[in-house]
Wavefront OBJ file of the C-alpha trace (Angstrom):
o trace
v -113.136 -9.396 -52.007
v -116.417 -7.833 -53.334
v -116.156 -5.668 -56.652
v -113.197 -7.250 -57.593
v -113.779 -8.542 -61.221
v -113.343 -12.840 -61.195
v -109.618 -13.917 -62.122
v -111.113 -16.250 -65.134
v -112.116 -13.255 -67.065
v -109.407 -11.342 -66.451
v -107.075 -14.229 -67.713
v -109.358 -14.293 -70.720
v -108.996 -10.693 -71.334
v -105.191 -10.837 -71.411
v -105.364 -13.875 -73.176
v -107.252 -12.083 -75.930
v -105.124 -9.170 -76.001
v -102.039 -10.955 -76.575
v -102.970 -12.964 -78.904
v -104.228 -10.086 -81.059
v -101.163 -8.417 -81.018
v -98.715 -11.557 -81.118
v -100.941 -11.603 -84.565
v -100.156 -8.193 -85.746
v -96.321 -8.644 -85.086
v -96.551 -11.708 -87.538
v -97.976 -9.686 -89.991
v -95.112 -7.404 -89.364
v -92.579 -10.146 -89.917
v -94.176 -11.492 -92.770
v -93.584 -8.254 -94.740
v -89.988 -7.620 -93.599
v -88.541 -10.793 -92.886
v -85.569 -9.400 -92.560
v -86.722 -7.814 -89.274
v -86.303 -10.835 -86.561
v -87.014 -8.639 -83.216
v -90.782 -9.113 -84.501
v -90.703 -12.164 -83.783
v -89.253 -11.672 -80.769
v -92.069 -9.831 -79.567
v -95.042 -12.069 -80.930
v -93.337 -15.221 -78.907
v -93.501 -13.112 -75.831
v -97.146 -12.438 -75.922
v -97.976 -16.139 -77.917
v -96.172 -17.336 -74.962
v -97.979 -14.811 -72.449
v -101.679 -16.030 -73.946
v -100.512 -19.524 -73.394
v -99.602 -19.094 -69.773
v -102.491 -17.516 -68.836
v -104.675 -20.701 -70.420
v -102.024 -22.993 -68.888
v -102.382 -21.259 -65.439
v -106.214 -21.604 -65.566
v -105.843 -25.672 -66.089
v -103.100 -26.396 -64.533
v -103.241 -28.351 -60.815
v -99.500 -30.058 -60.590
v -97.018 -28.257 -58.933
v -94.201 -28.920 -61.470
v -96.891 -27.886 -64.188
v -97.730 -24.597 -62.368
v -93.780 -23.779 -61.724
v -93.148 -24.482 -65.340
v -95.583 -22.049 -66.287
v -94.121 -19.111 -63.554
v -90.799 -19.949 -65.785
v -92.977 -19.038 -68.851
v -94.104 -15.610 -67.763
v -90.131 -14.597 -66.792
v -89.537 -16.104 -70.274
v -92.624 -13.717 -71.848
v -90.617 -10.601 -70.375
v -86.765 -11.985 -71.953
v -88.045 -12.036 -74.987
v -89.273 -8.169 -74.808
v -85.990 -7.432 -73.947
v -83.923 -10.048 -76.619
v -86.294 -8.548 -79.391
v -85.313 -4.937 -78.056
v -81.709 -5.740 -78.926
v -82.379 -7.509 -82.025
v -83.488 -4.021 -83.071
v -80.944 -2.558 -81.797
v -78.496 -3.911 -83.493
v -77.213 -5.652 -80.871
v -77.068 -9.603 -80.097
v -80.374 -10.719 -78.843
v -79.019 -13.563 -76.260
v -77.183 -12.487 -72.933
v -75.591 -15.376 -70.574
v -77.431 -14.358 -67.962
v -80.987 -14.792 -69.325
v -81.622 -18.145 -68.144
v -81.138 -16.953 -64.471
v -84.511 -15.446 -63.615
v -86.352 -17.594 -65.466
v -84.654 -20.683 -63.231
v -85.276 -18.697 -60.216
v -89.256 -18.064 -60.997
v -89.998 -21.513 -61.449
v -87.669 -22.913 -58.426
v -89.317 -19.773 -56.588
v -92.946 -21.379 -57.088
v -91.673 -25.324 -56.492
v -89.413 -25.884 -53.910
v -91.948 -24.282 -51.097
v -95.030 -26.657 -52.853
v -92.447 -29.575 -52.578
v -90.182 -28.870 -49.199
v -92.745 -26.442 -47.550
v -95.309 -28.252 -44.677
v -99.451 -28.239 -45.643
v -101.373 -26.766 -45.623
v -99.028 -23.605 -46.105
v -97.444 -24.819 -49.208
v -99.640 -23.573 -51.781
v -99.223 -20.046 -50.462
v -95.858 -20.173 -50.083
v -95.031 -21.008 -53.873
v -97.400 -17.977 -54.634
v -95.096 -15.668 -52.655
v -91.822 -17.727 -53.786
v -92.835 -17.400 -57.423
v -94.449 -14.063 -57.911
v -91.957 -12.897 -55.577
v -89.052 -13.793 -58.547
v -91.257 -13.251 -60.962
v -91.385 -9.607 -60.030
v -87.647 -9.088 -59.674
v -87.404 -10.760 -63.174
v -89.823 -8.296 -64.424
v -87.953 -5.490 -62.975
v -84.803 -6.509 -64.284
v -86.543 -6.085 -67.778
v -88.512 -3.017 -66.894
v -85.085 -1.330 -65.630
v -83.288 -2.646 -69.311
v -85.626 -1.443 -71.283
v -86.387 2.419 -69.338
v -82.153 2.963 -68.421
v -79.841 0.803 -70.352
v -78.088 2.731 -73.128
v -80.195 5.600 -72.656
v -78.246 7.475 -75.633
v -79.577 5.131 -77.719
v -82.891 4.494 -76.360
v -85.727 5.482 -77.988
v -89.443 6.868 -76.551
v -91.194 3.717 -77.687
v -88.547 1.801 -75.704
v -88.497 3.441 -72.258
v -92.354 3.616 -72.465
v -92.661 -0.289 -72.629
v -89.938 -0.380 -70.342
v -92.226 1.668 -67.796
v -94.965 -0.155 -68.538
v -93.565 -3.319 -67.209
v -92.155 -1.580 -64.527
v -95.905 -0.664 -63.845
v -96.710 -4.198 -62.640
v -94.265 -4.047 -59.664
v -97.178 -2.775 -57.334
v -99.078 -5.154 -58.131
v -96.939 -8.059 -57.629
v -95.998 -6.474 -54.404
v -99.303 -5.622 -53.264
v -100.591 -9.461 -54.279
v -97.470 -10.888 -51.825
v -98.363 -8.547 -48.977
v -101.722 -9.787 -48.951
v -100.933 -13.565 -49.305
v -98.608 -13.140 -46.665
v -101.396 -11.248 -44.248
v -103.575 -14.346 -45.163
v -106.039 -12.915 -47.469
v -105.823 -15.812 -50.227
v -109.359 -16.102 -51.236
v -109.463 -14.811 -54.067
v -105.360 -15.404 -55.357
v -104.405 -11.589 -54.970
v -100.918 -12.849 -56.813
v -102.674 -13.422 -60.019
v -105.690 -11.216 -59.846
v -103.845 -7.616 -59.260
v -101.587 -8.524 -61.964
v -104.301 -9.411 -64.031
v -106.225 -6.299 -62.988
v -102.811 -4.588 -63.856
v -102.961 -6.231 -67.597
v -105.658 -4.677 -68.674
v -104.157 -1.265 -68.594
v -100.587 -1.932 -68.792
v -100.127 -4.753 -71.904
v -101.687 -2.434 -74.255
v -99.354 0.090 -73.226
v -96.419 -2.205 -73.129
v -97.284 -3.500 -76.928
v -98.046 0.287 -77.909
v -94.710 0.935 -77.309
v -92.891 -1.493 -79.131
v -95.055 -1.210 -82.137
v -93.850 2.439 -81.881
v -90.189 1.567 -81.983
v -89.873 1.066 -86.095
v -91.579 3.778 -86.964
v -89.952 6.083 -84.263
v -86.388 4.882 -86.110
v -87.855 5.077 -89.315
v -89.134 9.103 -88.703
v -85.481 9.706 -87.150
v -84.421 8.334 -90.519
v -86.027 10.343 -92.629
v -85.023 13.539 -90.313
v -81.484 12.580 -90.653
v -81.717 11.882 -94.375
v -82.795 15.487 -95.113
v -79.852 16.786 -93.106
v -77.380 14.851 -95.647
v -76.160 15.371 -98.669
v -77.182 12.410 -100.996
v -73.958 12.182 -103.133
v -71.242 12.211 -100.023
v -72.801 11.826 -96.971
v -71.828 14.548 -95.544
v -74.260 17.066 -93.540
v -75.592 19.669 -96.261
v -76.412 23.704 -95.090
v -79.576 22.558 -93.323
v -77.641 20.380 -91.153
v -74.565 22.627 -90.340
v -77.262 25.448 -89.578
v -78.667 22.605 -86.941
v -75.610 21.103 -85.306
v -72.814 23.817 -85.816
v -73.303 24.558 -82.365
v -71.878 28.473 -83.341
v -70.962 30.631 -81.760
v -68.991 28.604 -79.225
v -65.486 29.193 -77.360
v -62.890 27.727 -79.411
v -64.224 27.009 -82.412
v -63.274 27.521 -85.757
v -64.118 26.652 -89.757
v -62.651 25.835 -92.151
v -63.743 26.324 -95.711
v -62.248 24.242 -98.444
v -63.499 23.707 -102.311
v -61.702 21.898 -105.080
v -58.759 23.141 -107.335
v -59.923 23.863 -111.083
v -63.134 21.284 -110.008
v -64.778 22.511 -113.468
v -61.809 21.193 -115.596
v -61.745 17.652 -114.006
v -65.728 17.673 -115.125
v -64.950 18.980 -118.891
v -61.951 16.833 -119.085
v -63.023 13.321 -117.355
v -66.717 13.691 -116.990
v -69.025 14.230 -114.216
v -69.062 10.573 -112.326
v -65.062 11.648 -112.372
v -66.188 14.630 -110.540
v -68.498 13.002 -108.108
v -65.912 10.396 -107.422
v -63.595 13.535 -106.189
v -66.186 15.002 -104.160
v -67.288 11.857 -102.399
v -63.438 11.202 -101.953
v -62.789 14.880 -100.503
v -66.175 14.315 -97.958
v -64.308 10.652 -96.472
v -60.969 11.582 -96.324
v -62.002 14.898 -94.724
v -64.314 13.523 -92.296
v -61.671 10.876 -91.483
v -59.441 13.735 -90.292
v -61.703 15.349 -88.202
v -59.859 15.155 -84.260
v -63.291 15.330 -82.102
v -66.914 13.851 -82.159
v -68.413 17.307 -82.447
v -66.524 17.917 -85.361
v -68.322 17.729 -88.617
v -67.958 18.231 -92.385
v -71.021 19.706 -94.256
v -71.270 20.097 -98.385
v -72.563 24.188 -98.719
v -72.773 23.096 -102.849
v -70.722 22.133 -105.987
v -67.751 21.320 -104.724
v -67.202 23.673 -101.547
v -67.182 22.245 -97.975
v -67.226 23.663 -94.549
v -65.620 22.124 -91.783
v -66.542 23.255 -88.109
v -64.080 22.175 -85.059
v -64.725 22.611 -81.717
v -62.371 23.141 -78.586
v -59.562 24.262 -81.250
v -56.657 26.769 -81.697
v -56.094 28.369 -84.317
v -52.661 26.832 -84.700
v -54.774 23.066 -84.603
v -56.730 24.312 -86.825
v -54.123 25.135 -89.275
v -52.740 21.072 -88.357
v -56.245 20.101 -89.533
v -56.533 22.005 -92.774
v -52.823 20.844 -93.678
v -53.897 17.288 -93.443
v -56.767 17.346 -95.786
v -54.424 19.415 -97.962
v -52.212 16.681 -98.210
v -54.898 13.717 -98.314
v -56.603 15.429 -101.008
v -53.249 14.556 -102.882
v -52.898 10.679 -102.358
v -53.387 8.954 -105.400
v -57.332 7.134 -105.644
v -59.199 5.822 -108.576
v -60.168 9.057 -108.875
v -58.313 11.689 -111.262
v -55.621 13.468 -109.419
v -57.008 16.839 -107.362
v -56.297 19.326 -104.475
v -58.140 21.282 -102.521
v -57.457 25.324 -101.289
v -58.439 25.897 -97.972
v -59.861 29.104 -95.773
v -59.408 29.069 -92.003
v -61.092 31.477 -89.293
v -61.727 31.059 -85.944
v -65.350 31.443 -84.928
v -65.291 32.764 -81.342
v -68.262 34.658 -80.932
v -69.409 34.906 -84.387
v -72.500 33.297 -85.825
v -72.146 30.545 -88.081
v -72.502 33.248 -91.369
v -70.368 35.192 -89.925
v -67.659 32.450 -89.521
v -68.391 31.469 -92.493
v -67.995 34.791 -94.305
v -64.255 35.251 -92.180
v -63.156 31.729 -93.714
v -64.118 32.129 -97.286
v -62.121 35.271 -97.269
v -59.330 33.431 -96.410
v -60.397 30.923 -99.309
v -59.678 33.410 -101.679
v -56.527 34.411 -100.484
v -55.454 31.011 -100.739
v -56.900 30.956 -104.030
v -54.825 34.159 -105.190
v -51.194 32.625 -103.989
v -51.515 30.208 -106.374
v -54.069 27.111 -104.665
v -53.831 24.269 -103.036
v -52.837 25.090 -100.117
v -54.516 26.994 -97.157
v -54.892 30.573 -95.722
v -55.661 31.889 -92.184
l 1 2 3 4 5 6 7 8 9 10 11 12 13 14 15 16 17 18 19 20 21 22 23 24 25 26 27 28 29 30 31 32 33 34 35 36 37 38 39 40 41 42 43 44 45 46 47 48 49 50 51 52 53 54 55 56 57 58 59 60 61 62 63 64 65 66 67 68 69 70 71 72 73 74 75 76 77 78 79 80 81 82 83 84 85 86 87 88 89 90 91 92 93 94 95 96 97 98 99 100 101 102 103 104 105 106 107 108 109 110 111 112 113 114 115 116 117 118 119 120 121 122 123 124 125 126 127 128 129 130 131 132 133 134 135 136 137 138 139 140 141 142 143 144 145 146 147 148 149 150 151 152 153 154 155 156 157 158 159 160 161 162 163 164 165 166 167 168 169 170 171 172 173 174 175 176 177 178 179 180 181 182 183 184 185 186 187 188 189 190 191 192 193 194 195 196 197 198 199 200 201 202 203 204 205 206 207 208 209 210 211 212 213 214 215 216 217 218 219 220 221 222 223 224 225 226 227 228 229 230 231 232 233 234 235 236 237 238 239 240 241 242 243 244 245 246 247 248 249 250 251 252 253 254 255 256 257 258 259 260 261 262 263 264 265 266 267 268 269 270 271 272 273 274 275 276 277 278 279 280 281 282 283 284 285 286 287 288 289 290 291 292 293 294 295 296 297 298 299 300 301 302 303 304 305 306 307 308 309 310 311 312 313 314 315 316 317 318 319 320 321 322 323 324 325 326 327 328 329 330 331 332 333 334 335 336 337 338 339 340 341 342 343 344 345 346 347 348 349 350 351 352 353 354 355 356 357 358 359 360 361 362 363 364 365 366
């Protein structure tokens, strides 16, 4: 077809890109080693710049179906490097499938399939699995554990979704006869030159994406105990909200246990109040925040204020269990928060903190 650019460059092109970036995620690896999904990543497009060479030599049919296996292999490893960095293990059982069915896609029509159709038959056959192998990945990386997914991931997962009209588009013309030039390899080539940027954009995005959410989560924490600091109870309080309530708790004569046994002593007591509280805590969108010294504010969500009461006797009574710690307790202030803002709930519990206070401590007050 005239104006179509010659399938030789494009291959070169591609071959180019990949390599370039296959480079930078070495140089990625080689200053965090520890960091295995890069590479992950560089074998995919090593093995994607090595295709395309392959494809341009290659005449056998085993050779050329080998190679179809190589491209659904360039498009597991996205995905096994995306769950390295997730966390998760890289390797499914079911990997090996499309990568099987792209190369038998490609040779069993060159080797059962009558001349002088043959040749265009493994086209169709392999790009034909090829694409569905490429979907599969495109659909991992854009939907699966979408709680979890990051920007960087769905965009690369897009991105190789993006070749999917191209691969169709290359099949519908083989099949309506128009071979000359190979529409299979040149619209996904065409295809490349937008899309693998894109695709390897996206990735490179993924570290520092978690690294940013990191840092965002970091500053919403309390160094010494983990626990969320004013910043981020003002951010995921979620007050005023039906049924909720706080519940404001410090440490009994916290001063003494500082003068008498030192600060680390003291530390070791609030770090010990922040886990045992947090362990406590009866729904995910409960949380524990430190407001300073040694006061804490717990918010609960879709609570009574009879289960709240249940809630502030347990920590009461885990702040008691013996630890390496010295021995402490904690006074408590409960309020429900229906309708108030989160100072104003806050302001209704610490009253009750002090009237725990005044009937002699560790206990807690409603």
């Amino acid at each position: 077809m005239d104006g179509l650019p010659d399938l030789q460059t494009l291959r070169l092109c591609s071959l180019l890109a990949s390599t370039a970036f296959a480079l930078v995620f070495l140089a990625f690896w080689h200053e965090r080693r520890a960091e295995r999904f890069w590479l992950h990543w560089a074998g995919s497009s090593l093995l994607y710049a090595a295709t395309m060479q392959g494809l341009a030599w290659a005449a056998h049919p085993a050779l050329v179906a080998a190679l179809y296996g190589c491209l659904a292999v360039t498009n597991i490893l996205i995905v096994t490097g995306v769950r390295a960095f997730e966390g998760r293990p890289p390797v499914r059982a079911w990997m090996p499938l499309p990568v099987l069915a792209a190369a038998l896609g490609y040779a069993l029509p060159a080797w059962l399939a009558p001349e002088p159709h043959a040749e265009t038959l493994s086209r169709i056959g392999g790009t034909a699995f090829l694409a569905i192998s490429s979907a599969l990945a495109g659909m991992i990386l854009a939907f699966a554990n979408r709680s979890q997914a990051s920007r960087g991931r769905r965009i690369a997962g897009f991105a190789v979704l993006g070749y999917q009209p191209s691969y169709a588009a290359g099949i519908l013309a083989e099949t309506a006869g128009w071979s000359d030039p190979n529409l299979t390899a040149l619209l996904p080539m065409l295809s490349d030159q937008v899309l693998l940027g894109i695709l390897n954009l996206a990735l490179l995005a993924m570290p520092g994406e978690r690294a940013q959410a990191a840092l965002r989560e970091s500053a919403l924490r309390d160094p010494l105990t983990g626990a969320l600091n004013r910043a981020g109870l003002a951010a995921r309080a979620g007050l005023p909200a039906p049924g909720a309530a706080v519940i404001l708790l410090d440490v009994d004569h916290f001063k003494t246990i500082n003068d008498q046994h030192g600060h680390a002593a003291g530390d070791a007591v609030l770090v010990a109040l922040a886990a045992r509280s947090a362990a406590l805590l009866p729904g995910p969108a409960d949380l524990i925040a430190r407001l300073g010294g040694d006061e804490f504010a717990v918010v609960l969500h879709a609570t009574s204020l009879e289960a709240a009461q249940r809630v502030a006797e347990r920590i009461r009574r885990a702040a008691r269990e013996p630890g390496a710690e010295p021995a402490w307790t904690v006074s408590l202030g409960i309020a429900l928060a229906d309708g108030l803002d989160l100072a104003e709930a806050l302001a209704r519990a610490d009253e009750a903190l002090y009237a725990a206070k005044a009937a002699g401590r560790d206990r807690a007050a409603a």
